[in-house]
Structures are given as C-alpha cells and as structure tokens.
N, C-alpha and C positions, 0 to 999 in steps of 0.2 A: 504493500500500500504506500502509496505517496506521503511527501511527509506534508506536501503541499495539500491534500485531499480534506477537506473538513472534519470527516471522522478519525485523524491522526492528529488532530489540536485539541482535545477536551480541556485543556490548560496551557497556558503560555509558560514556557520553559525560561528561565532565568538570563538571558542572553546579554544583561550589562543596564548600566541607564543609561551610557553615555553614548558618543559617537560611533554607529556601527559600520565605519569605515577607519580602518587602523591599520597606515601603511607602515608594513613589514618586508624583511629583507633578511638576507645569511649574506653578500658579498659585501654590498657598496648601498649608500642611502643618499640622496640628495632631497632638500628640501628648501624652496626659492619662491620668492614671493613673484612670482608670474610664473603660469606652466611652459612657456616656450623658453625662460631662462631654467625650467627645472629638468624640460628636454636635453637642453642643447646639454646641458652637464652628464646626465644620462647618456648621450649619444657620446661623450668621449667616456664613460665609465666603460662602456659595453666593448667599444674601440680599445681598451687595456691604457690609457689615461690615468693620473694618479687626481689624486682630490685636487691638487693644487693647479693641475690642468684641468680641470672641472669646475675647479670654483672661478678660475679668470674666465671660460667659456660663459660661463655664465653673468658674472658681469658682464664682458662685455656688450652680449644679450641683454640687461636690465636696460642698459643704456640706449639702446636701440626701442625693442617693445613698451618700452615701461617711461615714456620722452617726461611724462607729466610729470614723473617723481625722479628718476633719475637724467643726469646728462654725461653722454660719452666723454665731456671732457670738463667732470666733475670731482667730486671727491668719494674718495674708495678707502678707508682702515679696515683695514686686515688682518686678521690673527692666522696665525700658521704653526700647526703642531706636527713634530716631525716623528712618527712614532716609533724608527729604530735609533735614535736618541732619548726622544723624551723631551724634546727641546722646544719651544713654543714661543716663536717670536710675532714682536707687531711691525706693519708697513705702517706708518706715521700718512695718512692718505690724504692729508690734507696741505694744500699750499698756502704762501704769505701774502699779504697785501704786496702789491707794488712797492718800488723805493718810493716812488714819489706821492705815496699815501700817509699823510697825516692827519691826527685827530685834530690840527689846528686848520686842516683844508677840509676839512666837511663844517668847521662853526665855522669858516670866514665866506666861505665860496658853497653850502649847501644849508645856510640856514640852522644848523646845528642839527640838520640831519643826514641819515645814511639814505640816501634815495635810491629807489628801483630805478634799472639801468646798468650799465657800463659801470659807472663809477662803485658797485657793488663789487666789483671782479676780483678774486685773487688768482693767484696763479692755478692754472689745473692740474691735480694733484693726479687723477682717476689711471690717464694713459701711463704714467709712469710705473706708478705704483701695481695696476693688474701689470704690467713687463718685468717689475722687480722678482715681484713674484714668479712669472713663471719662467724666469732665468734661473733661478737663485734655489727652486723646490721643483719645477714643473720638470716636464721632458717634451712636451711637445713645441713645435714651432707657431711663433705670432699668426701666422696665416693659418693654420690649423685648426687653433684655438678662436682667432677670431672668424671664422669661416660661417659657424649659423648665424651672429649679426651681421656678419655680411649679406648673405641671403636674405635677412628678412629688411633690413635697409633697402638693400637694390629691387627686390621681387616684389617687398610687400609681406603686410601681416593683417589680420584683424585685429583690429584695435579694440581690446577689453572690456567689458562693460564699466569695468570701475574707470579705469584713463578713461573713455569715454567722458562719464558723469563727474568727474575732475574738471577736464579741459572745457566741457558745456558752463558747469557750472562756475565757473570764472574768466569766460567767453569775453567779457569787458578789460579785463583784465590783460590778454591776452591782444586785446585791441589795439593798446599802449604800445605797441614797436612793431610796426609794418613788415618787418622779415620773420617776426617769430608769428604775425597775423596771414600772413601767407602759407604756412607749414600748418598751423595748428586749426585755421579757422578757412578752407578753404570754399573760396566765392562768397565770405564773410561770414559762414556758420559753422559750428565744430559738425564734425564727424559724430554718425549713428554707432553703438555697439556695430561691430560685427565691419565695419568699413572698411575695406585695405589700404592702409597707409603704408607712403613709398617714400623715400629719404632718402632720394637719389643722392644731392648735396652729400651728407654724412657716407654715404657708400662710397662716394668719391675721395674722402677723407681716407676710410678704411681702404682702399685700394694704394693709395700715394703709402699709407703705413705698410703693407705690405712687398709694395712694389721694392723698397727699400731695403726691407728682408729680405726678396729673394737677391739682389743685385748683390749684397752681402756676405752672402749662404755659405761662400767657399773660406771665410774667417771664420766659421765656426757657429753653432747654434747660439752660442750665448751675445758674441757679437750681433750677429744676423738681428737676434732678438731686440738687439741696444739700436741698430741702425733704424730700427721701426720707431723707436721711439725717440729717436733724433731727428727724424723728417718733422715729426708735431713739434718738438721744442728750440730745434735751431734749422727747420728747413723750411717747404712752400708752405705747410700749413700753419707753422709760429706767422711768418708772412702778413698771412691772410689774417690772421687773430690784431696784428700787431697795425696792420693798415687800417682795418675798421674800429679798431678803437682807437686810433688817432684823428679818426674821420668825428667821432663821435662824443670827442671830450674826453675819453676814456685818461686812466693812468697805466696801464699796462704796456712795458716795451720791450724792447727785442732782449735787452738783458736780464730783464725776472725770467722770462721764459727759458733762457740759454742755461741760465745758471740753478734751475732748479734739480734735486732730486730727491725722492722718499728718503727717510728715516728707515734703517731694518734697526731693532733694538729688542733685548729680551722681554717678553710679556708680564706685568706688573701681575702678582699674584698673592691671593690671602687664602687663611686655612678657615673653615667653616665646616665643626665637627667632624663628619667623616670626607669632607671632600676639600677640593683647592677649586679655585675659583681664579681665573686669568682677563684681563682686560689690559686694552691701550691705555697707553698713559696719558698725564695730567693736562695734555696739549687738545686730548677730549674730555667728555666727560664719563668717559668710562671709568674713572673707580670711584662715582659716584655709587656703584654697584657695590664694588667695595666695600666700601662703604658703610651702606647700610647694612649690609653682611653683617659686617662687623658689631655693628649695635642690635641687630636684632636675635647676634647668636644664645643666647641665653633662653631667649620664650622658646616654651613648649609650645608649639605652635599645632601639635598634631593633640595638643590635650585641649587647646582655646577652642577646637573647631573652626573647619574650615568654611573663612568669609564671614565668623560669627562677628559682632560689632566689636567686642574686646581685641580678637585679634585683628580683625581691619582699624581701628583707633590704634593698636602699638604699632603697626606698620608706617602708617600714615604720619606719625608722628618721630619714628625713625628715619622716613623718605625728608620731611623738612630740615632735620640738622643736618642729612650730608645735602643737601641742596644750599642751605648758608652756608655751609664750608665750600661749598664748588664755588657763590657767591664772591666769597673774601677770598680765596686763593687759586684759583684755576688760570691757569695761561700757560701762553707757550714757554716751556723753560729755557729756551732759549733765551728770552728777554726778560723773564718775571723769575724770581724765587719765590719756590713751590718745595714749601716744607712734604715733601713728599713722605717721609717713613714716619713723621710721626702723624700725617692724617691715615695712614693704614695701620698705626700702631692700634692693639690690643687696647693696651693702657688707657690710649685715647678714647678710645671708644667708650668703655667703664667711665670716664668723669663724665662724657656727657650725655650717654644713658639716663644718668640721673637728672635732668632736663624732660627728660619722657613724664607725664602723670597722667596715671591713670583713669583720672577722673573729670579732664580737661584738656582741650584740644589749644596748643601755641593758635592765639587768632591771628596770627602774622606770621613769617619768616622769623625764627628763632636767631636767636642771635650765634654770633660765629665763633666757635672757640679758639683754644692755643695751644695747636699743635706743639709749640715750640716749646713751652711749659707744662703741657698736660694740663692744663686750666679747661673749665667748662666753657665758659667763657672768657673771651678774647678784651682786655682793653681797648677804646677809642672807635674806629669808626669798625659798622660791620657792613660793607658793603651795599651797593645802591639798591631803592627798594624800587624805580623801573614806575611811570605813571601808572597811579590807578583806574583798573581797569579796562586799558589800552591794551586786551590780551590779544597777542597777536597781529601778525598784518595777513589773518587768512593763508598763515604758510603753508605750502604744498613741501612736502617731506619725504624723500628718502624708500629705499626698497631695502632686500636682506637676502642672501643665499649663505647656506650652511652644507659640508657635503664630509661622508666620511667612507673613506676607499676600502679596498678588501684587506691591505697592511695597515688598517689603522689611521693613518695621516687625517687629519682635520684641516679643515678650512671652512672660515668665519669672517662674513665680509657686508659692510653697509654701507653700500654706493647713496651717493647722493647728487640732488642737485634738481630742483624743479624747473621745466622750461619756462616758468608764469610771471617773473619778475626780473628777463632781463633778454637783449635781443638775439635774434638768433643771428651767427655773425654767417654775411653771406660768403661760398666757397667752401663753408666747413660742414654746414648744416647741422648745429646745437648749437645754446649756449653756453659761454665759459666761466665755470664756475662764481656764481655769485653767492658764493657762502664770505664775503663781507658786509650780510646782511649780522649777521652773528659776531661782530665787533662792538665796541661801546665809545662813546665820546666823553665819559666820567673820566676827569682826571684821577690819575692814580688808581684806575680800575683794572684787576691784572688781565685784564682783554682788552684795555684799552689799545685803540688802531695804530698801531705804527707803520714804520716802512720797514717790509721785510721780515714780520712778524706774523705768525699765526692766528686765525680768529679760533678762540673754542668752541670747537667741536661738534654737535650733535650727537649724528652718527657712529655707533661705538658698539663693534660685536663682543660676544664673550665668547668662554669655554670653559666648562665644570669637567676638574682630572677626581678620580677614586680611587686608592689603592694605588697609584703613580701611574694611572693609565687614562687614557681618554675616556669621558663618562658621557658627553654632553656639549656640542659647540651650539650655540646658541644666539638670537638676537631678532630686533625687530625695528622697521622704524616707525616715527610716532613724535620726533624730538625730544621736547622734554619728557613725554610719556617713556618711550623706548627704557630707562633703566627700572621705574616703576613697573611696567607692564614683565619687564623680563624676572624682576625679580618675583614678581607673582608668581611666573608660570615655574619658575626652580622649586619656589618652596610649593607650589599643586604636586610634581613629581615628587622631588625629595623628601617632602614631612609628612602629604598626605598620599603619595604612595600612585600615582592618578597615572598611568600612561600618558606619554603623550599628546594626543590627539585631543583626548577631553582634559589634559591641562592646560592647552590655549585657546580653548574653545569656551572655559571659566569665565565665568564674568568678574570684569575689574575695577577698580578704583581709581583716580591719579587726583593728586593734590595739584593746584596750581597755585600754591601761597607762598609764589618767590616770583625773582622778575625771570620774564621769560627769556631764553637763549635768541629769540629771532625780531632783530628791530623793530618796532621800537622800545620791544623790554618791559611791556606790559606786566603788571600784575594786581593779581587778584588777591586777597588777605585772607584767610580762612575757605577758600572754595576746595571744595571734593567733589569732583563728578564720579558719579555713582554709575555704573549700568543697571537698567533698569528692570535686569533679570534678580538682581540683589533685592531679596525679599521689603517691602517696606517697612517693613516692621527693625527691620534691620535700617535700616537709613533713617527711622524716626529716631533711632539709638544712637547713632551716629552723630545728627543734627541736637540732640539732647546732650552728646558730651563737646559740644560749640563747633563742629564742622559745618561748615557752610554749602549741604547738598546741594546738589544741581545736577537732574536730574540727565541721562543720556540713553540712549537707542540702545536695545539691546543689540550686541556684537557691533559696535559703532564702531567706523572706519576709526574714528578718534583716540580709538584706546588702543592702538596699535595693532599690527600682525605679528603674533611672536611663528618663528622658525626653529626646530629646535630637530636633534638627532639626539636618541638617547644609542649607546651601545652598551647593549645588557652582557654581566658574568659572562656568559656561555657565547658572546660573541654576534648574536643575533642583532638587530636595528630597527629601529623604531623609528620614524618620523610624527613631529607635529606638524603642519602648515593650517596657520589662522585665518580663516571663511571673514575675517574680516576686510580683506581686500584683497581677496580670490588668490592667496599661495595656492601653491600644489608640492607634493612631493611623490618620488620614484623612489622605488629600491627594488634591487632583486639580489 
C-alpha cells in the first residue's frame, strides 16, 4: 500500500516542525545568497575546484547577478581556512578614500556632507582581493573562475525577484545618474522579475581582465592571475574609472588605483566555551561579533529559552556595548589606534557585563568602556551619537557566499556595494565602490575621512572552529544587522541545538540604538525591531523592560540573510540559506 494512499495516514508521523527542506551533502557544500552565484561554485566543486576556487567563482557571480547589492568593482572580506594547516587568514577587502579626500573637503566644498555620487568613491577593493585569493589558496585560473559571470554579463540572466523589487523600489533613486538610469531602468522603468539582463559594458571589463591573463599564461599561473588584475588597477580599465571621474568632480586618480592592494593577515579569533570563533579585523566590524561573544558567554542560554524575553533582553543589551565600543574605537589601524587585545580581552568583557541589568533596557547607546584599563566605562567623550532619527539613507546592502570542499578548506566572503547611490562609470559597466558612504566628518572620530585611509566596514564574514577543526563558516549581509543576525543564528545551532536551515529561518531581533555605519549616521535610542513571528506577548515583555518595539514583517529582507555551512563529527554538511532574500545552497 502507498504511503501516499489515505488508508496508510491514520496519524501524522512526527517529521520535525521546522523547514522540511534541509540541504545535505558527504563531499562539498556551498551556500550563496543568489542561486546562480551558489551554481557557479557548485559547477567548479563538481569540476574538482577547491572552496577557494569556489568561493571567488562565486563572487565574482554576486557581482554580476546580484548588480543591486553587490558591485564587480566593490568591496569583498574574506576569510580563508586552510584545512591541512589549520590556518585561517583574512583578505582586508576593503579600499581607502582617495589622497585627495578630506574630512575638511566634504565641510568646505559639500556642505558638511558625504553626498551620493562620485565623491563617495574609494578605491575598489572586490577585483583584487577575489585575485588574492585565488592566487595565494585557489588552483584555478582568473578566466576559469571568472567564466559563469562572464556568461551571465555577456548572455544574460533573469533578474531575481528580490533585485527586481530592490531596483523598482528605488526607481527615483536610480534616476539621479543617467548611466546607472540607462543599465538599471531601461526606456525609464526597472525590469519585471524574470527579465534578462545583459551587461554587455561589464562583460567587456571581464574580457580586457582576462584577455590579460591569457597574454601572461607562459609567467606562470600566479603571475597570469596578477596580470588580470593589473589591467583594472594600472591599465585600460583604471583608464576609464580615472577619466570619468575627473569628468565628474570625482577625487579618484590614477595613483590610489596603481598603488592599491588587499591586506592577507591572520584571522582575529576568541574562544566561546567549546568552540573558537574567527572574524576580520578592527578595519571592519567584525569583532563586533566578538564581541558580544564575549559578554554573552556566561548565560545559559539553552536554560533562558529560546527567543524567550529574558534571553532576547540579555542579548540585546550585550549587542549595544560592543556596538559603543565599535563607536569609540573602530578604524583603520593603519591611521587610528585600536586597543585591539584588550577589547577581545576576557577580563574586559566581565567589567562591562556588569553594565547589563536585568531588569532595564540602556534607553540609549551605553557608554564606551576602557579597554586600556579594564574600566566599564571609559572617561570623556564616548563617541558621536549620529542625528536622531535620521536612520539611514534607505541603504541597499551587501550579499554572502560560504563554501566548504571535500579536504575541509573554508571560505567566507561578503561582497558588497549597491549600484543605487553612485554612477555607473561608462566602459566599465558598475559602479566603483562607494563605500565612502561609511566615513564620518566628526572630528576625532576613529573613521573619521582621511586620504588614504579606510572607511569601517560593514561587511564582515565569520567562521566557528571545534575541537581545532572547521565547524561553521558563516555570515550575512544586513549592515548593521549582519553581526546581530549572525550571532543569533550561532547560538539557534550551538545552544539550542537547531540544524541549520531552521536556525536562519528563526525569527530575529536587531537593536538600532547606536548611530548607524551608512551616512548620514542616523540613530534611533532605544528601538528593537522585532519580527513579527516573535510571539506578542513576548514583545509586550520586551517593551515593558524599556525597548522600544517596532514592529517588522515576518522573514523581513531587513533582518538579514544569514548563510551558514555547518560540518558535523562524522564529516557530513549541512547548509542554511535565509528565504529572506532568496539564498540557495548545493551540496553533494
């Protein structure tokens, strides 16, 4: 008899509460916030490709498919675990303002603001950075790896339904610079789901990048590799980057571009009971993550209940004091001292734990301690508090791919760069990176804009090791959300035990009671957006110990898409991808 037959169901058999799609694997797992970036990784997995040739296929694919949140010639950090070492380093994926950017030429010549535009630009972090990598861990060649965004640049792709409801829904926006209104809004209206977008422009890019590498070929693959990404940074395509912003007032010139290149540097890491936890350093905000690790290790969090109001209150109130600490100390260390060991320190964590109460939610931005002391709090100023309620400028944010190979190797990476606030330069076809939206004009702010200087971050993957091995590469983007959202979905695995799939599929929380990363620095005092799958009665609990609900869509694009690869004891794989802005994940 069928099991499908009527007479074989007299009772419903126990089969889970959660998501009855749970992608599993024995070799290799990839998991990418767009299915044709979780393709193209897959298609070099199958092709014998290691994660690190996987994970730059796949960027370079986000950058392509994915135009609304990510740009080809944007910013990319990367974490890379090498599994017959043990070794896990980060690609610093982000670039500097200009020389000729100062925080004294945005108050005299922009009004005292960071405007959308050109004048946003730093240098592009994304091409170098995926080349570092796949020189330095990959085996395959630039043309190989970059071959599906190729194809879908030159041929065409259908355009997502979330990019779609993106680029429509900021159609005006997109109006503001006649070359990026030509690509995105075409005959003056965006594209339907399901429309084939062609990027011929950008294809032509990736062809000079390759053409490069093959002329190369006979110095060697790593050379070949270097030659692809010297045509973008000292050849026709720097060019083109370097002419239309001189056309356009821009400050970007031919020497930011010549003399750039990524950061490789070992992965910042803390221990959090039985596991270790890896993130980019202090030039993002990944050990905001850190972080709160850190102060939250102590709560029983699988005794509080999971999402019950006590444990969403100690969380939430753990997320605001590393958020004033990222406040008062976070910049490029290149230009800023960045008490680095003792905001991961133990010790630190314990004074300002005690900061946390139980019974009352900080109605502001907590103030910022002393690392350098071990004090809870810091003497004198605790960094800017960003106008109220100026949250955001409507920022388009960022995508995530996570990938782990049959030897183990990780790779953790969160491209960024939305095409909606800056022009597309013609020749290249994208915009170039305008993450100097994420600077500050406060004097004495350790983001404040220099020349040659870092803006902080967003963008920031992780990696959870267990027992000294890979557990968990991890990340989403969301901006300020992204370390919130990721550290939810650790402790849904870790403390309440949840697979994957239905631990980012959990409904989340995010505080927004600090100034925001994305100009103009907006903030809100006491707000918590709730998802609105989080019981009410749970949120009246919440609003009763002084958070300031506001309520949000259940699986809201808003609260991030976390990506996540778990690799269990016995070797097997797990992926999560977040139904919040249509991830997918492969494994076999």
């Amino acid at each position: 008899m069928s099991l499908d037959s009527a007479q074989s169901q007299p009772v419903s058999l126990p089969v889970g509460g959660g998501p009855m799609t749970q992608v599993m694997g024995r070799r290799w797992m990839v998991s990418a916030g767009h299915p044709l970036a979780a393709q193209a990784a897959a298609r070099v997995l199958e092709a014998g490709g290691n994660a690190i040739d996987a994970g730059v296929a796949a960027g370079f694919m986000l950058g392509v498919v994915h135009p609304d949140m990510v740009s080809f010639a944007g910013v990319a950090p990367i974490l890379v675990h090498r599994a017959g070492t043990g070794e896990t380093f980060e690609v610093s994926g982000v670039g500097p303002y200009p020389r000729k950017a100062t925080a004294d030429f945005f108050r005299a010549h922009c009004g005292g603001q960071i405007p959308p535009g050109v004048l946003r630009t730093v240098v592009p972090a994304s091409p170098d950075s995926w080349c570092v990598a796949l020189e330095r861990w990959g085996t395959w060649s630039f043309k190989d790896a970059v071959a599906p965004a190729l194809e879908c640049a030159e041929r065409g792709f259908p355009l997502s339904t979330f990019s779609a409801a993106m680029i429509s829904g900021n159609a005006d926006r997109y109006r503001r610079f006649p070359t990026g209104a030509a690509l995105y809004l075409p005959g003056g209206e965006p594209r339907a789901p399901g429309d084939l977008f062609v990027q011929a422009e950008l294809a032509e890019t990736i062809k000079l990048m390759v053409e490069a590498e093959t002329r190369a070929r006979r110095r060697g693959r790593a050379r070949a590799i270097r030659a692809a990404r010297d045509v973008f940074y000292k050849g026709e395509i720097a060019r083109r980057i370097v002419e239309f912003h001189a056309q356009e007032g821009g400050l970007l010139t031919a020497e930011d571009l010549a003399d750039f290149h990524a950061e490789v540097a070992p992965a910042l890491r803390v221990g959090f009971r039985d596991y270790e936890v890896a993130a980019c350093g202090f030039w993002c905000q990944g050990p905001v993550l850190l972080q709160m690790l850190n102060l939250i290790e102590p709560f029983d969090f699988a005794a509080l209940g999971h999402n019950s109001p006590r444990a969403l209150h100690l969380l939430v109130e753990a997320m605001k004091l590393a958020f004033a600490d990222r406040e008062a100390y976070y910049g490029d260390p290149r230009h800023v001292k960045v008490p680095a060991d003792g905001l991961l320190a133990k010790a630190y964590a314990d004074t300002r734990r005690a900061l946390i109460r139980e019974d009352r939610a900080w109605p502001e931005m907590p103030p910022a301690g002393d690392p350098d002391a071990m004090a809870a709090v810091r003497n004198g100023p605790n960094g800017s508090t960003g106008p109220l309620g100026a949250m955001a400028s409507g920022a388009l944010d960022t995508a995530y791919v996570c990938v782990v190979d049959t030897l183990g190797n990780g790779f953790s990476a969160t491209p960024s760069d939305p095409s909606v606030d800056s022009p597309v330069v013609p020749g290249v076809g994208c915009v170039v990176s305008p993450r100097g939206s994420q600077g500050w004009l406060t004097p004495g702010h350790p983001s404040e804009v220099a020349p040659g200087k870092r803006p902080r971050l967003t963008p920031a993957p992780a990696m959870a090791f267990r027992g000294g091995r890979l557990f968990m590469p991890f990340g989403t983007p969301g901006g300020d959300v992204q370390q919130q959202a990721m550290l939810q979905v650790f402790l849904n695995i870790t403390a309440f035990g949840m697979p994957p799939q239905p631990a980012v599929e959990a409904p989340r929380v995010a505080t927004r009671s600090f100034p925001d990363s994305f100009w103009p620095h907006g903030n809100s005092p006491g707000q918590l957006d709730v998802e609105q799958s989080i019981p009410v009665e749970t949120r009246a609990a919440l609003a009763a110990l002084g958070h300031a609900v506001t309520e949000r869509p259940e699986r809201d694009w808003r609260s991030g898409a976390v990506c996540a690869i778990v690799v269990r004891p016995d070797g097997t794989l797990m992926a999560g991808a977040d139904p919040r802005r249509g991830a997918d994940a492969i494994g076999w």
